[in-house]
Backbone as CSV, one residue per row, in Angstrom:
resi,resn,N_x,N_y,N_z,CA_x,CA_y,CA_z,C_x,C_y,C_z
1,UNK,19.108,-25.149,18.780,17.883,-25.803,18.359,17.321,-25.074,17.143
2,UNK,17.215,-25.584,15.849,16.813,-25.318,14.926,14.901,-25.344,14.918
3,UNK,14.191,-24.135,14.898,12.470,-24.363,14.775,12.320,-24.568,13.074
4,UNK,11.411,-25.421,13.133,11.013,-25.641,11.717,10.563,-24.105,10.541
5,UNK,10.438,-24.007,9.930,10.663,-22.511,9.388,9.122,-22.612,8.214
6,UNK,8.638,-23.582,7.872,7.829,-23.950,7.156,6.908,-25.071,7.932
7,UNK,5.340,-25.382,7.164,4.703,-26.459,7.274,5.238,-27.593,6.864
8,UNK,5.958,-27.504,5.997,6.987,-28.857,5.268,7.702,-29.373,5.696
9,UNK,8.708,-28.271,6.301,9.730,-28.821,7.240,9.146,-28.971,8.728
10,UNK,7.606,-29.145,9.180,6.853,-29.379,9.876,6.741,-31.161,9.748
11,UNK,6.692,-31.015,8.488,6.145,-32.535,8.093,7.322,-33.392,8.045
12,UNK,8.337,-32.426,7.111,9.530,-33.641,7.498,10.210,-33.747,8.769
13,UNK,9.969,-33.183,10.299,10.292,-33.500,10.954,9.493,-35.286,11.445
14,UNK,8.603,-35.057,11.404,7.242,-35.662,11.679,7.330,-36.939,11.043
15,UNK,7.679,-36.990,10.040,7.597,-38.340,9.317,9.616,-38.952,9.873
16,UNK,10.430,-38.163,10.367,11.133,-38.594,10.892,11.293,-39.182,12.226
17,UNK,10.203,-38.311,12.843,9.997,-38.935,14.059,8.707,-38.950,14.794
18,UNK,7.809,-39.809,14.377,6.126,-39.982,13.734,5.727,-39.777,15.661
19,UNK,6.508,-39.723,16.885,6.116,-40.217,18.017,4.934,-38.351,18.311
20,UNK,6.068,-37.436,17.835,5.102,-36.365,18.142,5.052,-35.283,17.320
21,UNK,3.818,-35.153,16.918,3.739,-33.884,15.955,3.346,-32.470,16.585
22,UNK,2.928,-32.645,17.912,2.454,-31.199,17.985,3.764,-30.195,18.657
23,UNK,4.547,-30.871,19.128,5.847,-29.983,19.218,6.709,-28.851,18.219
24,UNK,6.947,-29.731,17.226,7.228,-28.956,15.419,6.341,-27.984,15.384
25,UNK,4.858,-28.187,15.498,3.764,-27.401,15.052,3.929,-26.225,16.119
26,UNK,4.099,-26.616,17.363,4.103,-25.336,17.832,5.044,-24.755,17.885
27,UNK,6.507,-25.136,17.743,7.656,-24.351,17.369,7.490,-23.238,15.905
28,UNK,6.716,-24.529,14.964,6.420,-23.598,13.948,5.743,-22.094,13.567
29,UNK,4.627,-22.575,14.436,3.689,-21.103,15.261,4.637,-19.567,15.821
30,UNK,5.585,-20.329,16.693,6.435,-19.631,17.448,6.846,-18.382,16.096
31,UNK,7.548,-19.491,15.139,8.501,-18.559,14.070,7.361,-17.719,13.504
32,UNK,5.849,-18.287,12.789,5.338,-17.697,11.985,5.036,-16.349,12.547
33,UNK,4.443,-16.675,13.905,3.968,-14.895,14.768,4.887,-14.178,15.394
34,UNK,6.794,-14.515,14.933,7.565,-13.799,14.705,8.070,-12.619,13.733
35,UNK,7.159,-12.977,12.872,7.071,-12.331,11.272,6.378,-11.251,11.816
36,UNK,5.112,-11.562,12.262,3.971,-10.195,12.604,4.923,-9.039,12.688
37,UNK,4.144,-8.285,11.578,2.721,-7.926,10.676,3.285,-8.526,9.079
38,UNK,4.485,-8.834,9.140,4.884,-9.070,7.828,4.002,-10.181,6.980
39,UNK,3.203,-10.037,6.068,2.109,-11.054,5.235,3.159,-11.369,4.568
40,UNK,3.583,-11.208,3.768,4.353,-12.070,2.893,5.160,-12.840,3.700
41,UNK,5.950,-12.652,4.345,7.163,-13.705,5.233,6.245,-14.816,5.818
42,UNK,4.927,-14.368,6.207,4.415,-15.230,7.344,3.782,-16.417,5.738
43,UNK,3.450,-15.401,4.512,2.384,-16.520,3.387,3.833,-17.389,3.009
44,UNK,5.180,-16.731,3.050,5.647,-17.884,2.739,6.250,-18.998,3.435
45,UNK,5.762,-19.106,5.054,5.883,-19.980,5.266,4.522,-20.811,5.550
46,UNK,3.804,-20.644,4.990,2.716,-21.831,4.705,2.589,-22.391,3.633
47,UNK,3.197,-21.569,2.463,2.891,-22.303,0.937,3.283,-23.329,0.481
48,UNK,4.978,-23.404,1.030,5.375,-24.547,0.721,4.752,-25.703,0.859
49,UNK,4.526,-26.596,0.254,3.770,-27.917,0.306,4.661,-29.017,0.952
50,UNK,3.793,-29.361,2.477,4.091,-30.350,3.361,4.022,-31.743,2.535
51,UNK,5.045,-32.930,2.680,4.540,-34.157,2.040,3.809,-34.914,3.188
52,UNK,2.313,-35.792,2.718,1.318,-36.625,3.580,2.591,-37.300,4.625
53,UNK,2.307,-37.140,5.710,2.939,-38.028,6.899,2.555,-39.422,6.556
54,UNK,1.059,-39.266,6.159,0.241,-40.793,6.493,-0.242,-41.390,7.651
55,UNK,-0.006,-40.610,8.923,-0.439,-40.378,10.051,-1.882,-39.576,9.916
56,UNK,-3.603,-39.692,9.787,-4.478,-39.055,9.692,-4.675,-37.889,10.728
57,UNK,-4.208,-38.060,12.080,-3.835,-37.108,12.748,-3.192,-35.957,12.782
58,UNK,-2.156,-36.484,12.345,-1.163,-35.459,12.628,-1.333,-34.785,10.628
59,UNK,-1.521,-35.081,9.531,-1.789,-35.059,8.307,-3.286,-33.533,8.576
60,UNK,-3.763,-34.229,9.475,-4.943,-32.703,9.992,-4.859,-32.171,10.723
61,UNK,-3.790,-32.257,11.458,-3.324,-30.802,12.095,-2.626,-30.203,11.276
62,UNK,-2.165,-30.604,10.522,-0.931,-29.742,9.302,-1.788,-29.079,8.811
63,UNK,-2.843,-29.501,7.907,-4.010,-29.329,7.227,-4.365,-27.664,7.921
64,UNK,-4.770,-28.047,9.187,-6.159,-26.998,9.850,-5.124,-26.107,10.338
65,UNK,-3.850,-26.175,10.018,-3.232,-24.972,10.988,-2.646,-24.293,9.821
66,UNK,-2.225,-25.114,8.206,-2.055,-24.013,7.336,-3.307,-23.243,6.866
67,UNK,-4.436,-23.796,6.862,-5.733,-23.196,6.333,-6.273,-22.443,7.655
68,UNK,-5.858,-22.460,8.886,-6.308,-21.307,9.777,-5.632,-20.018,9.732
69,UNK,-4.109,-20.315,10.071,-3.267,-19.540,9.895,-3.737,-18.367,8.693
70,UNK,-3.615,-18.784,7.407,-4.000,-18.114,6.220,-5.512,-17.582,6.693
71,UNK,-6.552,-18.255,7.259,-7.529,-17.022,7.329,-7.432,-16.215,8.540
72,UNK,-7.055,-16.831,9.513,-6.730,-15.816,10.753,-6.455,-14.302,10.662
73,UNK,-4.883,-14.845,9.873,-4.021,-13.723,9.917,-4.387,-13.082,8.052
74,UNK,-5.035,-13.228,7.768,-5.435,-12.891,6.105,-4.859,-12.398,5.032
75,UNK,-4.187,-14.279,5.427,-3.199,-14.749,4.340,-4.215,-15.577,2.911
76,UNK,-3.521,-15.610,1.750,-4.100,-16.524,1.044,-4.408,-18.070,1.634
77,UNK,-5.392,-18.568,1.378,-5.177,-20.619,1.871,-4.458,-20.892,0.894
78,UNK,-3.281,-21.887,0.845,-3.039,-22.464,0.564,-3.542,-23.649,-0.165
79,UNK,-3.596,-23.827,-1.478,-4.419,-25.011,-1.624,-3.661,-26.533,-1.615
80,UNK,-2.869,-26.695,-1.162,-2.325,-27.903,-0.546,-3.473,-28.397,0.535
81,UNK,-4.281,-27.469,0.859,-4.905,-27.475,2.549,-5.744,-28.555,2.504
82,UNK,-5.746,-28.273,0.891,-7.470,-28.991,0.799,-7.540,-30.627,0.079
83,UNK,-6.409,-30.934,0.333,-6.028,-32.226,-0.401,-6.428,-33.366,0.369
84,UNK,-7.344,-34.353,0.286,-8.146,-35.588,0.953,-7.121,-35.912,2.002
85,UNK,-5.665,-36.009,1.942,-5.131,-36.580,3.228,-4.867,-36.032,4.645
86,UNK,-5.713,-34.243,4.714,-5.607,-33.510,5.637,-6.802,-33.784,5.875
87,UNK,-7.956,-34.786,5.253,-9.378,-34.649,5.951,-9.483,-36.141,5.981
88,UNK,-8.539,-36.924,6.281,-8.491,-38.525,6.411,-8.987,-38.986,7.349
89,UNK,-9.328,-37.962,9.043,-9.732,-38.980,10.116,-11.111,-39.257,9.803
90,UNK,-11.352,-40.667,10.898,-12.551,-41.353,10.801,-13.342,-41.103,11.691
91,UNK,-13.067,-39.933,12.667,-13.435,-40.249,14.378,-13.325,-39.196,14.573
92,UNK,-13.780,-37.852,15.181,-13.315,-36.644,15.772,-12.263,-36.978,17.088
93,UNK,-11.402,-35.926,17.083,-10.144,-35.597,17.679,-10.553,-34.201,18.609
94,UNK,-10.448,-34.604,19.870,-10.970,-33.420,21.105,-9.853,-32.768,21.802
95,UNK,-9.079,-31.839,21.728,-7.783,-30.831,22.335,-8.617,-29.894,23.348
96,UNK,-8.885,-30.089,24.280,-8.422,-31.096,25.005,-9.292,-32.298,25.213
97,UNK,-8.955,-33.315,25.471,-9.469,-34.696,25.225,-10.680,-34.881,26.231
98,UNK,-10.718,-34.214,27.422,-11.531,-34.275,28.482,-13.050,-34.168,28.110
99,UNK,-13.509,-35.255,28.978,-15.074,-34.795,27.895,-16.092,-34.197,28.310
100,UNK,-15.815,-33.479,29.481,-15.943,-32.684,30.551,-16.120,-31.189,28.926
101,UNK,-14.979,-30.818,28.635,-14.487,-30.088,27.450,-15.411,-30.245,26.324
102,UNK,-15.928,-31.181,25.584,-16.520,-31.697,25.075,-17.116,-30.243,24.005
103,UNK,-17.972,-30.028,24.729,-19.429,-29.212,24.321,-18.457,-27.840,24.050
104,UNK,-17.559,-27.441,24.864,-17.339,-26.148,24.529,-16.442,-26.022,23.267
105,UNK,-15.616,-27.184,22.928,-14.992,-27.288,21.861,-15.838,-27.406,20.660
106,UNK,-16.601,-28.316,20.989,-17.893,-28.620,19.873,-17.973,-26.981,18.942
107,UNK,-18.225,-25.980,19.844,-18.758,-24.559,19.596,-17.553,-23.651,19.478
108,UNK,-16.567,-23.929,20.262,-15.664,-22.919,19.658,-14.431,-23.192,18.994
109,UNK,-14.349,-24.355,17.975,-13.895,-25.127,17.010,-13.312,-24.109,15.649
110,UNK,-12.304,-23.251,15.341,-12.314,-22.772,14.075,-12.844,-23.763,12.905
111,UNK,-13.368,-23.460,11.885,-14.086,-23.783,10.393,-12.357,-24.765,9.830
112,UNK,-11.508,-24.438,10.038,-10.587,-25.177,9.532,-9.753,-26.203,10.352
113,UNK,-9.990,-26.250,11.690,-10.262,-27.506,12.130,-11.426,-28.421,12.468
114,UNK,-12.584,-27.732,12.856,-14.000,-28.552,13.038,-13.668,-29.296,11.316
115,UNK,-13.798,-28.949,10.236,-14.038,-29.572,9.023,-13.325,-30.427,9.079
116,UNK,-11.913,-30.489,9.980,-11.549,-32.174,10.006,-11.650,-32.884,11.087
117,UNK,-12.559,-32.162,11.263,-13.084,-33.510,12.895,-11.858,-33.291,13.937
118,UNK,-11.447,-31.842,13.557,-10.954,-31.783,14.888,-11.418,-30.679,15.795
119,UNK,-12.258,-30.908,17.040,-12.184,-29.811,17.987,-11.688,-29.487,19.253
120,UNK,-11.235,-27.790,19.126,-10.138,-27.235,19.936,-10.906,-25.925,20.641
121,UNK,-9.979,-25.461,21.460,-10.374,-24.145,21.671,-10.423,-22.976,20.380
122,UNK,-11.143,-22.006,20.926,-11.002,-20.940,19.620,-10.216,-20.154,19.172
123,UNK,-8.943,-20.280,20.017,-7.512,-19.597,19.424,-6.761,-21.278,19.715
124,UNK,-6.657,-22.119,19.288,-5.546,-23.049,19.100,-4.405,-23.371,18.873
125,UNK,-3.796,-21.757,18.410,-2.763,-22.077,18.130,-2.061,-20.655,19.331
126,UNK,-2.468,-20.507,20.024,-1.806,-19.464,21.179,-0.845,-20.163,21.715
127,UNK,0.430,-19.208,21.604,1.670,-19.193,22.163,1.886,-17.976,22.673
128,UNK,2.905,-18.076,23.666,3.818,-17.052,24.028,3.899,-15.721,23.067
129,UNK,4.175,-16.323,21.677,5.229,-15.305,21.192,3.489,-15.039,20.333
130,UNK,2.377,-15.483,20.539,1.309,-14.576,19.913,1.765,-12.987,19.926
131,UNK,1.594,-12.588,18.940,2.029,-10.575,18.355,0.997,-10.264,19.880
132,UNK,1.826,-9.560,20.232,0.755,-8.333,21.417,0.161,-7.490,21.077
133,UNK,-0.732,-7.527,21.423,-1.725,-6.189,21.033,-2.971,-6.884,19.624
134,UNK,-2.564,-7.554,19.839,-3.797,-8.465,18.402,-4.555,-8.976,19.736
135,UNK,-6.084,-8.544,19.141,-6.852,-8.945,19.886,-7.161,-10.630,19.742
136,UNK,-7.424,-11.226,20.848,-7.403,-12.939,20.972,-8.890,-13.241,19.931
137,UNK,-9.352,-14.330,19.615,-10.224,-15.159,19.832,-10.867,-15.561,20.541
138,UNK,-12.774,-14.572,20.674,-13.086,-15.114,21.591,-14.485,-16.814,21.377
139,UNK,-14.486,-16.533,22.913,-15.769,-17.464,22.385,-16.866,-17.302,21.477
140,UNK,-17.371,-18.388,20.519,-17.854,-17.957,19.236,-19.424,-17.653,19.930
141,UNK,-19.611,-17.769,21.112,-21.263,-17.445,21.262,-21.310,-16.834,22.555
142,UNK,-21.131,-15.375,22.159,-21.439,-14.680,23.369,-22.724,-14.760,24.139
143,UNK,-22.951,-14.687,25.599,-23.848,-14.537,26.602,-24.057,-13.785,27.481
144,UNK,-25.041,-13.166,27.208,-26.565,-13.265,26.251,-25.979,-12.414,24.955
145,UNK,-26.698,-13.027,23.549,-26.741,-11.977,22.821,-26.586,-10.343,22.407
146,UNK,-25.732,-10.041,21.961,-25.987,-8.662,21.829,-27.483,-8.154,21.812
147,UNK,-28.521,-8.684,21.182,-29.944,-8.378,20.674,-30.163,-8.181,22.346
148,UNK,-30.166,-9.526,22.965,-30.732,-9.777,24.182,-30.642,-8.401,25.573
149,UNK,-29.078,-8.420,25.091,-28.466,-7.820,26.779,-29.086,-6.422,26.143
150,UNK,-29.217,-5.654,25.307,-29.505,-4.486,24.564,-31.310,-4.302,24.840
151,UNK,-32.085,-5.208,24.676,-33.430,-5.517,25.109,-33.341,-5.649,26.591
152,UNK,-32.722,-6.535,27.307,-32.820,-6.533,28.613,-32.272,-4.704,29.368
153,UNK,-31.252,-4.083,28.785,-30.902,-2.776,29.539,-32.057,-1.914,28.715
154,UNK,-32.806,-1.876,27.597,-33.794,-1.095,27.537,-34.911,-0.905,28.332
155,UNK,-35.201,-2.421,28.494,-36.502,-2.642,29.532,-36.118,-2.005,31.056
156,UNK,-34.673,-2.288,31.697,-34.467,-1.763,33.167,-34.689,-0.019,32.827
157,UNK,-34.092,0.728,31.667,-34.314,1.963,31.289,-35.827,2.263,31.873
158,UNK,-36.643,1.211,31.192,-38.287,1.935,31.058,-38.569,2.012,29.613
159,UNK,-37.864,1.679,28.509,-37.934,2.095,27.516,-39.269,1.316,27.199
């Protein structure tokens, strides 16, 4: 089994076989956080420029996972990322779809998928082969506040 080695060859799987894109994508993941720590191996497999599926879906997941990837792991973005057909949907897109899920995705959405109306958990692209020892993604709004819990253990002090 050959994993896609690039976002491109992400896309040309995809436009070959339009039924599923998030399989490629996460095979792709697999290879890129195989590289870890290597930046260059991992920037060059995002640079290459994916061609539009034409699928608005799957066109913004390509989108939000080369422009996460690159800030995640602090790579350059790519400016392919930013080209109108990775920000084509009309409708937000919920991973997971449950709407139960709803609210927590709403909030812990990375900046490079919320901007295309898509929301996910706050590590989205976790696999297996995530590098060990890199600390995860957590939830973007801790509870209570640092300010808060720091005020609340002063006051039990006496302070």
């Amino acid at each position: 089994m050959h994993r896609p080695q690039t976002l491109a060859e992400v896309a040309r799987i995809v436009r070959a076989s339009p039924a599923d894109y998030a399989m490629p994508l996460d095979e792709f993941c697999d290879e890129f956080y195989l590289d870890h720590p290597d930046k260059a191996a991992q920037q060059r497999r995002i640079d290459p420029v994916p061609e539009p599926i034409g699928d608005a879906l799957a066109d913004a997941w390509i989108g939000s996972v080369g422009e996460h990837l690159a800030l995640r792991w602090g790579l350059r973005v790519p400016a392919w990322t930013h080209r109108p057909a990775h920000f084509a949907l009309d409708e937000p897109h919920f991973a997971p779809a449950a709407k139960v899920m709803r609210g927590v995705v709403l909030v812990e959405s990375p900046p490079a998928f919320r901007s295309r109306l898509i929301f996910t958990r706050a590590e989205p692209l976790a696999r297996a082969r995530f590098p060990a020892g890199v600390p995860r993604a957590r939830v973007a709004l801790p509870w209570p506040p640092p300010e808060a819990a720091d005020a609340e253990e002063g006051q039990r002090r006496g302070k």
